[in-house]
C-alpha positions, 0 to 999 in steps of 0.5 A, spaced: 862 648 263 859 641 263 854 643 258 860 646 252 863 639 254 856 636 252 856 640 247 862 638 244 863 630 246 856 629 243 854 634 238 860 636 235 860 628 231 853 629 229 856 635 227 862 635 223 861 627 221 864 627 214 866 634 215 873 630 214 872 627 207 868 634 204 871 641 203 866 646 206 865 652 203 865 659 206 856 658 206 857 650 210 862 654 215 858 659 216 851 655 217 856 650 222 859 657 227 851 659 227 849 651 231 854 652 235 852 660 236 845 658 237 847 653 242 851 657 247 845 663 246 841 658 248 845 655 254 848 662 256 843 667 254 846 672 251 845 676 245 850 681 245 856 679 238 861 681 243 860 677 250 858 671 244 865 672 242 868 672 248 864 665 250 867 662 244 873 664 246 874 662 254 870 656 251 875 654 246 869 654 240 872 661 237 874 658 230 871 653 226 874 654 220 881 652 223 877 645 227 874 643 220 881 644 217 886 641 222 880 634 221 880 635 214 888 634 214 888 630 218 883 625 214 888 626 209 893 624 211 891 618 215 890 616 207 897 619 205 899 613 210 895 608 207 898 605 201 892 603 198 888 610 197 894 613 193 888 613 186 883 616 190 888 621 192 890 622 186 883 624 183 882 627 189 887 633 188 886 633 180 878 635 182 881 640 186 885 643 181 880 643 176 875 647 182 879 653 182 
């Protein structure tokens, strides 16, 4: 256990640095979810999808789609907070309109 710890004080913020500010793709989470896999095959050795799953799941690392989202908003609305980012927020949300 003090290895994930490790792993998440000291290589989750390699990791995820700018995760805040971006919006990921589908690809970009899968990539991040396969680090994380790799590393806990690594230091629990199993290659099995399930046993794998249920590591992540004791270990608090089972869904990284929902991390890199809470971050996001997060980030967001410690801009929301602070008056003097409202422009680029402004053309922040007209790029996201106009991606989708």
């Amino acid at each position: 256990m003090i290895s994930v710890e490790l792993l998440k004080s000291h290589c989750f913020p390699f990791q995820f640095f700018a995760v805040d500010a971006v919006s990921l793709s589908s690809t970009n989470i899968r990539i991040l979810e396969n680090c994380i896999n790799r590393a806990l095959f690594r230091k629990f050795g199993s290659c099995d999808k399930r046993s794998l799953e249920y590591m992540k799941i004791c270990t608090g690392l089972h869904n990284i789609n929902d991390l890199v989202g809470k971050r996001h908003c997060s980030f967001i609305d410690k801009l929301i907070s602070d008056g003097r980012f409202s422009n680029l927020l402004l053309v922040y949300g007209s790029n996201a309109l106009y991606r989708f």
